[in-house]
DRENDO-1510 file (C-alpha; in Angstrom, 1 decimal, always signed):
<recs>
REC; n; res; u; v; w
REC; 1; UNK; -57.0; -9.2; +19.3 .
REC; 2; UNK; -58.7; -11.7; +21.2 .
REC; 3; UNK; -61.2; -9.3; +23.3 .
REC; 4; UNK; -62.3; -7.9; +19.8 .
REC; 5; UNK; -62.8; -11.1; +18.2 .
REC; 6; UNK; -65.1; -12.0; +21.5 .
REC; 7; UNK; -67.3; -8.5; +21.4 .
REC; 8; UNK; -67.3; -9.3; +17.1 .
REC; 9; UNK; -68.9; -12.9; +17.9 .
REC; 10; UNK; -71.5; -11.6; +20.5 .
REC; 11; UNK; -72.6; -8.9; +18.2 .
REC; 12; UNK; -73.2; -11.0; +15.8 .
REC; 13; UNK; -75.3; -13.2; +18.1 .
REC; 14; UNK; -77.2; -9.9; +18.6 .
REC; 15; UNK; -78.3; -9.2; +15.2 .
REC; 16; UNK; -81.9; -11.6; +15.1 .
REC; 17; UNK; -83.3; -10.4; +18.6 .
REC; 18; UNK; -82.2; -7.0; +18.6 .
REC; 19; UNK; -84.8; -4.6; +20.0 .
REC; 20; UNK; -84.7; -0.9; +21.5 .
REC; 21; UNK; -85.7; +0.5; +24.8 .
REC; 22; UNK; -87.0; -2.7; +26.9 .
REC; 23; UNK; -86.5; -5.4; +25.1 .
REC; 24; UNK; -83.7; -8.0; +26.1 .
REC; 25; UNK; -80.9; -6.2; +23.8 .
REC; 26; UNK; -80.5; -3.1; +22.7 .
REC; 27; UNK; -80.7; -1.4; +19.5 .
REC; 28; UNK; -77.9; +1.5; +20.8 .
REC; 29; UNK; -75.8; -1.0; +21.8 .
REC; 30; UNK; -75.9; -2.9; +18.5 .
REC; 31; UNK; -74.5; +0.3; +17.0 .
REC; 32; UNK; -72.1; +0.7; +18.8 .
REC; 33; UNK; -70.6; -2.4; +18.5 .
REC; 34; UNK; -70.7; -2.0; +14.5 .
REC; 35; UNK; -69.2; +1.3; +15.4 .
REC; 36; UNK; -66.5; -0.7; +17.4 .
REC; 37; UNK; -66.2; -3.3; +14.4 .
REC; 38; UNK; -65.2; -0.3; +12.2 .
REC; 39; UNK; -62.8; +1.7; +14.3 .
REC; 40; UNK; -65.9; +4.1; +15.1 .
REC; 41; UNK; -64.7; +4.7; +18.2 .
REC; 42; UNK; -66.3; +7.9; +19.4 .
REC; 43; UNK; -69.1; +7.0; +17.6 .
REC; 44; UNK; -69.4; +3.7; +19.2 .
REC; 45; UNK; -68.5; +5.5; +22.6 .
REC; 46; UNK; -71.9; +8.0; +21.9 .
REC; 47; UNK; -74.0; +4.9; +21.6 .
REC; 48; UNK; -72.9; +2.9; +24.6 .
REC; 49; UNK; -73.9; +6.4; +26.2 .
REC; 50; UNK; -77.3; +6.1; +24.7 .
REC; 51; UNK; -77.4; +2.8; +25.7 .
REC; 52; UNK; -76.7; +3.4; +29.4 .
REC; 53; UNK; -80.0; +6.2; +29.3 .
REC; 54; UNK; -82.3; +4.4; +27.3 .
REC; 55; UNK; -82.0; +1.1; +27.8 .
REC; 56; UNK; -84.3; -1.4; +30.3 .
REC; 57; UNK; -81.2; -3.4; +32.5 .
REC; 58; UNK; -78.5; -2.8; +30.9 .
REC; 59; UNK; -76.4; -0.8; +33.6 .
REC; 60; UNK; -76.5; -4.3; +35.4 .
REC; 61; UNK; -74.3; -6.6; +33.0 .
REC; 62; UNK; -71.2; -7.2; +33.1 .
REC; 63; UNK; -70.8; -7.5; +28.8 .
REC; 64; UNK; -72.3; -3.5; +28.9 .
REC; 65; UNK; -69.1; -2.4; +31.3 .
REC; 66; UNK; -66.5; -4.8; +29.2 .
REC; 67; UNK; -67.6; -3.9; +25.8 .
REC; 68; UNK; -67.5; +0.0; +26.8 .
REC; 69; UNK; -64.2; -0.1; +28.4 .
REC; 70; UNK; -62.8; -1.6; +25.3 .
REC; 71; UNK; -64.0; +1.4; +23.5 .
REC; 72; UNK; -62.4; +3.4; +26.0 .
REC; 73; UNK; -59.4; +1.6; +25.6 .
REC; 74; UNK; -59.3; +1.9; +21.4 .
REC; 75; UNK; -59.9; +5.7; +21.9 .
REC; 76; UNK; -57.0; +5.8; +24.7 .
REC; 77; UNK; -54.6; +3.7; +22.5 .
REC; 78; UNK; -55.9; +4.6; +19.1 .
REC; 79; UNK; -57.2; +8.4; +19.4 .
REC; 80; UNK; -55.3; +10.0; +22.3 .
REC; 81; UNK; -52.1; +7.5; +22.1 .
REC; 82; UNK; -51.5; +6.9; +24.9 .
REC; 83; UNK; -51.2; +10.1; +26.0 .
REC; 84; UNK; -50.7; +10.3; +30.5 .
REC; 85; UNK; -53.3; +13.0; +30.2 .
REC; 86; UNK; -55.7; +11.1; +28.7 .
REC; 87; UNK; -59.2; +10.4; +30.3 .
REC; 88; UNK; -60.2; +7.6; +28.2 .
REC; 89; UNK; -57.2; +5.5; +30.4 .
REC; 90; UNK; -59.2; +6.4; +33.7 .
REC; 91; UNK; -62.6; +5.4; +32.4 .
REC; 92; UNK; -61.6; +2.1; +30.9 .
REC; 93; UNK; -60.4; +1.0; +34.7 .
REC; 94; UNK; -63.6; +2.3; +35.6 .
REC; 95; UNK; -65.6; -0.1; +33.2 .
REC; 96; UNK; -63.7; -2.8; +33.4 .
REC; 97; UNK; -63.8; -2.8; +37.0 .
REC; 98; UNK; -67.5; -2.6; +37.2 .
REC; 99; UNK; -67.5; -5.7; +34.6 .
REC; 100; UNK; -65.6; -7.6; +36.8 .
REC; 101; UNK; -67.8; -6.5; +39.9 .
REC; 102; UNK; -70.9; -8.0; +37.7 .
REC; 103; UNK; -68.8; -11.1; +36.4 .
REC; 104; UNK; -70.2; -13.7; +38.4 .
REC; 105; UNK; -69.9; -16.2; +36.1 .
REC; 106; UNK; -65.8; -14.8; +35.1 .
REC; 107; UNK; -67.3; -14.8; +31.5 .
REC; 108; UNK; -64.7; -12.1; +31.2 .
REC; 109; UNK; -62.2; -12.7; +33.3 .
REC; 110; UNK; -59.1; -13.3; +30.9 .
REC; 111; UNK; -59.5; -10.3; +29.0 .
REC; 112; UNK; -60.5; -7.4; +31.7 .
REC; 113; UNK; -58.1; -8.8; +33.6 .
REC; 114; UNK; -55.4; -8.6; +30.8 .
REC; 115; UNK; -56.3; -5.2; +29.6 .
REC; 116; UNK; -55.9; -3.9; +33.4 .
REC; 117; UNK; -52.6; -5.5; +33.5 .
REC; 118; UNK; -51.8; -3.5; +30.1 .
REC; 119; UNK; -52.8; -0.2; +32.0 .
REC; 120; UNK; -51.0; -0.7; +35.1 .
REC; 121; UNK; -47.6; -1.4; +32.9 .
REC; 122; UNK; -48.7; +1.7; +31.1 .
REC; 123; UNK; -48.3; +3.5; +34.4 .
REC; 124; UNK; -45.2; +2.5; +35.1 .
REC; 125; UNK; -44.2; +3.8; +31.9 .
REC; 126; UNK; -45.3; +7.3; +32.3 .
REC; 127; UNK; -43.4; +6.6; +36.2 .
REC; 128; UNK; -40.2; +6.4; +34.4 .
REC; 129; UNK; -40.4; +8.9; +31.6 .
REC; 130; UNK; -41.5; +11.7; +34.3 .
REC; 131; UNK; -38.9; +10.7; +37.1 .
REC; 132; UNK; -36.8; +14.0; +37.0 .
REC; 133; UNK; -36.1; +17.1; +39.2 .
REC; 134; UNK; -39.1; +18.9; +37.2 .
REC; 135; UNK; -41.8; +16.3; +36.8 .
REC; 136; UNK; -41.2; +14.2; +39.9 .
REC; 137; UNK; -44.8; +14.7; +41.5 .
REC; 138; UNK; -46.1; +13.4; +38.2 .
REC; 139; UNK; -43.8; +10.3; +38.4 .
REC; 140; UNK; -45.2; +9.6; +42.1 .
REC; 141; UNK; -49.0; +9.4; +40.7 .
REC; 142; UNK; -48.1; +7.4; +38.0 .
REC; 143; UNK; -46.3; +5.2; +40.4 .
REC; 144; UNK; -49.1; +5.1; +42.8 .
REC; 145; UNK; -52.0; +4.3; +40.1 .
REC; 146; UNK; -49.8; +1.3; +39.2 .
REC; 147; UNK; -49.2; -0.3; +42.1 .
REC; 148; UNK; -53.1; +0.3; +43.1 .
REC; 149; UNK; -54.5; -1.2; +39.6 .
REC; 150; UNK; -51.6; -3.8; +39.6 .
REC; 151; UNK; -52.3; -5.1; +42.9 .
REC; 152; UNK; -55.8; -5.0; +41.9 .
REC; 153; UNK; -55.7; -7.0; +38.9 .
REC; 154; UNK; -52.7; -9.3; +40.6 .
REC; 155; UNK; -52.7; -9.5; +43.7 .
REC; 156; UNK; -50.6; -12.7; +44.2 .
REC; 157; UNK; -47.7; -10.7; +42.5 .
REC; 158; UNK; -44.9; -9.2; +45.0 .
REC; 159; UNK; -44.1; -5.8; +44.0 .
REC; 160; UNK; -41.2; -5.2; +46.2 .
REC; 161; UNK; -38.9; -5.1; +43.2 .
REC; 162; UNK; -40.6; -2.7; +41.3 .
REC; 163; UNK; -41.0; -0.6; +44.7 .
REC; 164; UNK; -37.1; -0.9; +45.3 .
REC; 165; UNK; -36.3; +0.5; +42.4 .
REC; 166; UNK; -38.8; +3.5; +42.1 .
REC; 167; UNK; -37.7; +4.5; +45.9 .
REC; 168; UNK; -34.1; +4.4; +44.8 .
REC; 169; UNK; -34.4; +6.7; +41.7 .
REC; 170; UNK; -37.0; +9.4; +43.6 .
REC; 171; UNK; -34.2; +9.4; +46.2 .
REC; 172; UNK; -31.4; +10.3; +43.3 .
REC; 173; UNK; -33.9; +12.9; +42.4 .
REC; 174; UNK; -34.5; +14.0; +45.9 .
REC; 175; UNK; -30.6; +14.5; +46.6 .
REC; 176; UNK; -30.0; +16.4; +43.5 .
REC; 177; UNK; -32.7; +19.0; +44.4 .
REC; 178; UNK; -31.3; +19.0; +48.2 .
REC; 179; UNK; -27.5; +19.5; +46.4 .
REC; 180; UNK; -28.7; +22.0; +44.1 .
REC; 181; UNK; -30.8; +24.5; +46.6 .
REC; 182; UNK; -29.4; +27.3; +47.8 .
REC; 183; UNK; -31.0; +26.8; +51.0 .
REC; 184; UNK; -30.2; +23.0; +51.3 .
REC; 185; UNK; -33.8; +22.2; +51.7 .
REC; 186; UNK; -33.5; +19.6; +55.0 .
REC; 187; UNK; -36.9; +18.4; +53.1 .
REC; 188; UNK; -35.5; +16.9; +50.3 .
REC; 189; UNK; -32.6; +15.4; +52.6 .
REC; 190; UNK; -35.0; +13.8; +54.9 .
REC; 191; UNK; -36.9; +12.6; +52.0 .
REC; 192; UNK; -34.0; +10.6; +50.2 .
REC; 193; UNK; -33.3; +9.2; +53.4 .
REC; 194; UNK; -36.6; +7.6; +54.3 .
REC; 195; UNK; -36.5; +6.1; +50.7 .
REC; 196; UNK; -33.5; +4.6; +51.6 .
REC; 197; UNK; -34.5; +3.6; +54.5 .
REC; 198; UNK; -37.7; +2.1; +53.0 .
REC; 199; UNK; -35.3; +0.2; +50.6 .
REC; 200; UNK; -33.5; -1.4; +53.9 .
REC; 201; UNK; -36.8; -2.3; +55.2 .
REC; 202; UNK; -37.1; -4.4; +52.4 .
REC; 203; UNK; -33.9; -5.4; +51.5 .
REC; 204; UNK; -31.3; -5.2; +54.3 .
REC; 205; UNK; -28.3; -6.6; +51.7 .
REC; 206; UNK; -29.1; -4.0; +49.3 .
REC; 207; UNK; -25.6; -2.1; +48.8 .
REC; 208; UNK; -27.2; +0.9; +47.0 .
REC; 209; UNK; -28.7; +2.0; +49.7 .
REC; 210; UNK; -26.4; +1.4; +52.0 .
REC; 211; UNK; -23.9; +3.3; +50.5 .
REC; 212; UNK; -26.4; +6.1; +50.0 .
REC; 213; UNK; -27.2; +6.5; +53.6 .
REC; 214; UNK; -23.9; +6.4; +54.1 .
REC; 215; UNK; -23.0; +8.8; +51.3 .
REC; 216; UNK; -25.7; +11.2; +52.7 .
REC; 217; UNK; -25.0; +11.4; +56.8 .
REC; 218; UNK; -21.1; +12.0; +55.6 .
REC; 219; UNK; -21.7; +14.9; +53.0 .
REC; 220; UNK; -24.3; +16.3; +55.6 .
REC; 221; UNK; -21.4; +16.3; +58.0 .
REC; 222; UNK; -19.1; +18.0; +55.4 .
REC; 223; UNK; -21.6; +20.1; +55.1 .
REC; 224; UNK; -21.9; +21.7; +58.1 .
REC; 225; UNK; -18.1; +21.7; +58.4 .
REC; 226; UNK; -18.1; +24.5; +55.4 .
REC; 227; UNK; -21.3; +26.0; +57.0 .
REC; 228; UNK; -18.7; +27.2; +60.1 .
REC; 229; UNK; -17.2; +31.4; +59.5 .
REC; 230; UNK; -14.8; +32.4; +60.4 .
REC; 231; UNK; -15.9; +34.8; +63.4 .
REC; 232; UNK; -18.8; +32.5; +64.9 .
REC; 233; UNK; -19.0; +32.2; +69.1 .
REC; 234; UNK; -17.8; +29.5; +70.7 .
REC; 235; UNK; -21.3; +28.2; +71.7 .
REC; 236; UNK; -22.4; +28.0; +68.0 .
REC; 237; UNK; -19.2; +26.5; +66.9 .
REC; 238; UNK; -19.8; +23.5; +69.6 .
REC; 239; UNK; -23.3; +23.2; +68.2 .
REC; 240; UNK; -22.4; +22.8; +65.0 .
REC; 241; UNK; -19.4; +20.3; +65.7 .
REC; 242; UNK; -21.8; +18.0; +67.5 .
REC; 243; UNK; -23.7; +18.0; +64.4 .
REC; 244; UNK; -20.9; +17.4; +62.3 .
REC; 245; UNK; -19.7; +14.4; +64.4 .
REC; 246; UNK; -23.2; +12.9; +64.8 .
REC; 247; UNK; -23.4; +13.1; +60.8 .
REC; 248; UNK; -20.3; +10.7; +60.3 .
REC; 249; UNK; -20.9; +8.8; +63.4 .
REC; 250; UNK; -24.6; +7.6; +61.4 .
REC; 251; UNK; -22.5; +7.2; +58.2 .
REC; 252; UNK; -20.9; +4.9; +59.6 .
REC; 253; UNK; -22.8; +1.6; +60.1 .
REC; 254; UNK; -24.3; +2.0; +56.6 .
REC; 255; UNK; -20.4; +2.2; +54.9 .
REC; 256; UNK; -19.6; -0.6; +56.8 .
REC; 257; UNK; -22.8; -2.6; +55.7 .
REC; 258; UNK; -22.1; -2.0; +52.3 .
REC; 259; UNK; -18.5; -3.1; +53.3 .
REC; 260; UNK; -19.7; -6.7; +53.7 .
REC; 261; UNK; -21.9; -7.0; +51.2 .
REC; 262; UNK; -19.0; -5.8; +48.4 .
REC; 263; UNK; -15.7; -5.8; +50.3 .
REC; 264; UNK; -13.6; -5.1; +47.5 .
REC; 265; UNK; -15.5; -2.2; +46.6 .
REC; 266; UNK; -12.7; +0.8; +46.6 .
REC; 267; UNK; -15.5; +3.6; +47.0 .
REC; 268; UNK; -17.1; +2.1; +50.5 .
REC; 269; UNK; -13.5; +1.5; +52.2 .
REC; 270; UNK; -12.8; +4.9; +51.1 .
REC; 271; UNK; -16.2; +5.9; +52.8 .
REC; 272; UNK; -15.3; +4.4; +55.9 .
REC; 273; UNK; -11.9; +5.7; +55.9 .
REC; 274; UNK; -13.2; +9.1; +55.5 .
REC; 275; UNK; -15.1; +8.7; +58.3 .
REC; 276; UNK; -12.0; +7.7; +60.4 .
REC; 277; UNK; -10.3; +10.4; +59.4 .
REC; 278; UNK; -13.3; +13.3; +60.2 .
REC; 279; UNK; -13.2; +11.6; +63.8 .
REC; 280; UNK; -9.5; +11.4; +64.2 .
REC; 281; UNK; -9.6; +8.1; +64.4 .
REC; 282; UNK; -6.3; +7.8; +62.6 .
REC; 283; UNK; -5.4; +3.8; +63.5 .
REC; 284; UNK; -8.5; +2.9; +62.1 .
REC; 285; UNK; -7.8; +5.8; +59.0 .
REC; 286; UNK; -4.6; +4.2; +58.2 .
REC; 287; UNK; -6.3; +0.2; +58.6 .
REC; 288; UNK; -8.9; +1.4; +55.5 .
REC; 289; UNK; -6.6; +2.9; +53.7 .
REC; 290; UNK; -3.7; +0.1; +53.9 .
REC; 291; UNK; -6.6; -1.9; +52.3 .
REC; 292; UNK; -7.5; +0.5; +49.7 .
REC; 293; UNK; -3.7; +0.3; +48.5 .
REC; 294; UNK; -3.9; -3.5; +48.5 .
REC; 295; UNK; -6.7; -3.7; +46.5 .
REC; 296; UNK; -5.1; -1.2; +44.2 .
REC; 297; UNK; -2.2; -2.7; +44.3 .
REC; 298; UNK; -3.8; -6.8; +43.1 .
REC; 299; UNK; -6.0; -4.6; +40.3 .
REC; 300; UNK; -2.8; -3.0; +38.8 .
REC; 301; UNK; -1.3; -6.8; +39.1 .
REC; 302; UNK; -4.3; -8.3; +37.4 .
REC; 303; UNK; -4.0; -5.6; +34.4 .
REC; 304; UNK; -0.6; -6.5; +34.2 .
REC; 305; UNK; -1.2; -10.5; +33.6 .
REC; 306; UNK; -4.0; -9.1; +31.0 .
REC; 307; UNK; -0.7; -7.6; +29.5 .
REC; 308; UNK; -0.1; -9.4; +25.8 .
REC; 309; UNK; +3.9; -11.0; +26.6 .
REC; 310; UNK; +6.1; -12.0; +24.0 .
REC; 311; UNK; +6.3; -15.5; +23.4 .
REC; 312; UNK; +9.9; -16.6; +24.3 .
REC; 313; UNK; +10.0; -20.0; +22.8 .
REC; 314; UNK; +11.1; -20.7; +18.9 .
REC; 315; UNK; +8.4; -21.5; +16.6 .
REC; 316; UNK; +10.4; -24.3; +14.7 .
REC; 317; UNK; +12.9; -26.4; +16.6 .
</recs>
């Protein structure tokens, strides 16, 4: 609301020294500013185009690039709405960002900075609404136009968080396609894991991940386990074995990570145990799964205090 009040007040600055072709305004843009004014939007998009041919100078202001990516944006937001295909998004950046380039003065700062902001948000959007085993690829250029124009238009903001959590959903997507291909796709494997991995980069605490690497090196190892027939040679068998102890043996670390970041968490000491137990480690089996009881066992007490008791004492004396 307040960028169109701000192009409404300089249009009607325009109307006494209006002029066409050289003079210091232009009549084309005039038009399409009352065009603007009057939700003319492709109308007031045709004469900004006129404008940009015909007019003496008018490539070089900042106001020419700001006023037509705000008709951009009205045909984006009003006309196509919103929709991820949408051009109109693409050439608003565009504008705006040649405005700002000519913005010496920051005469319009605030508001092509606002409406970038507005775009990149509308990116992340389309990020999440696309982020599944189908539309993935989509989700990753939505995600990558965000952070670009975000980081562009704010580039004292940290966008670690934002990045955390996008690398943490592809990789869900990335292990259901590598669960749910025949073939096992090693691709999709290695690609959760660097996500992951990218995660730890940035947050070494971060228990999701943790247990996800962990989650992923162990079912890998099971894996191969139910890869083995019955009549393979003894050379392949010993092949595969090393690759099924390797697997839990790089589990490991990230179970035990998440361990001490939620050590009451029944799923990681079960993680850990599991490794034990693939290893035949069975001391160290048997210390994780003694735990597992206990925490059972004070959960089942707890429930039990929750428990409504009957109240033993007489109400009058």
């Amino acid at each position: 609301m307040i960028a169109k009040i701000k192009i409404i007040l300089i249009f009607i600055l325009f109307i006494p020294i209006i002029s066409s072709g050289q003079g210091k305004y232009c009549i084309h843009q005039f038009k399409a500013l009352k065009a603007y004014d009057n939700k003319d939007y492709l109308v007031a998009k045709a004469y900004m185009d006129s404008a940009l041919v015909t007019c003496f100078n008018i490539k070089e202001k900042a106001y020419t690039w700001h006023v037509l990516g705000f008709i951009h944006y009205a045909i984006y937001k009003e006309i196509d709405k919103k929709n991820p295909s949408s051009t109109a998004r693409e050439k608003t950046i565009e504008s705006i960002k040649k405005s700002i380039e000519l913005d010496t003065i920051l005469e319009f700062e605030k508001t092509n900075k606002k409406i970038l902001t507005y775009l990149a948000i509308s990116y992340w959007n389309n990020c999440v609404t696309h982020l599944d085993t189908i539309n993935y690829e989509k989700s990753i250029s939505f995600y990558n136009s965000y952070t670009e124009l975000y980081a562009f238009t704010n580039p004292e903001h940290e966008l670690e968080q934002s990045e955390i959590i996008f690398n943490q959903e592809l990789s869900n997507i990335y292990e259901k396609k590598f669960e749910n291909t025949q073939s096992k796709n090693e691709y999709y494997f290695n690609e959760a894991v660097k996500l992951h991995k990218e995660v730890l980069r940035l947050d070494s605490l971060n228990y999701q991940s943790n247990m996800a690497l962990g989650k992923l090196y162990y079912n890998l190892g099971v894996m191969y386990i139910f890869s083995l027939d019955d009549d393979i040679d003894m050379f392949k068998f010993i092949e595969v074995q090393d690759k099924v102890v390797d697997n839990f043996k790089i589990s490991l670390p990230y179970f035990k990570k998440a361990y001490q970041i939620q050590p009451n968490d029944k799923e990681t000491i079960t993680g850990i145990a599991g490794v034990y137990h693939q290893l035949h480690e069975t001391e160290k089996f048997m210390t994780y799964m003694n735990l597992l009881e206990e925490i059972k066992d004070k959960e089942k007490d707890k429930e039990k205090d929750k428990e409504p008791k009957i109240n033993k004492e007489p109400i009058d004396k």
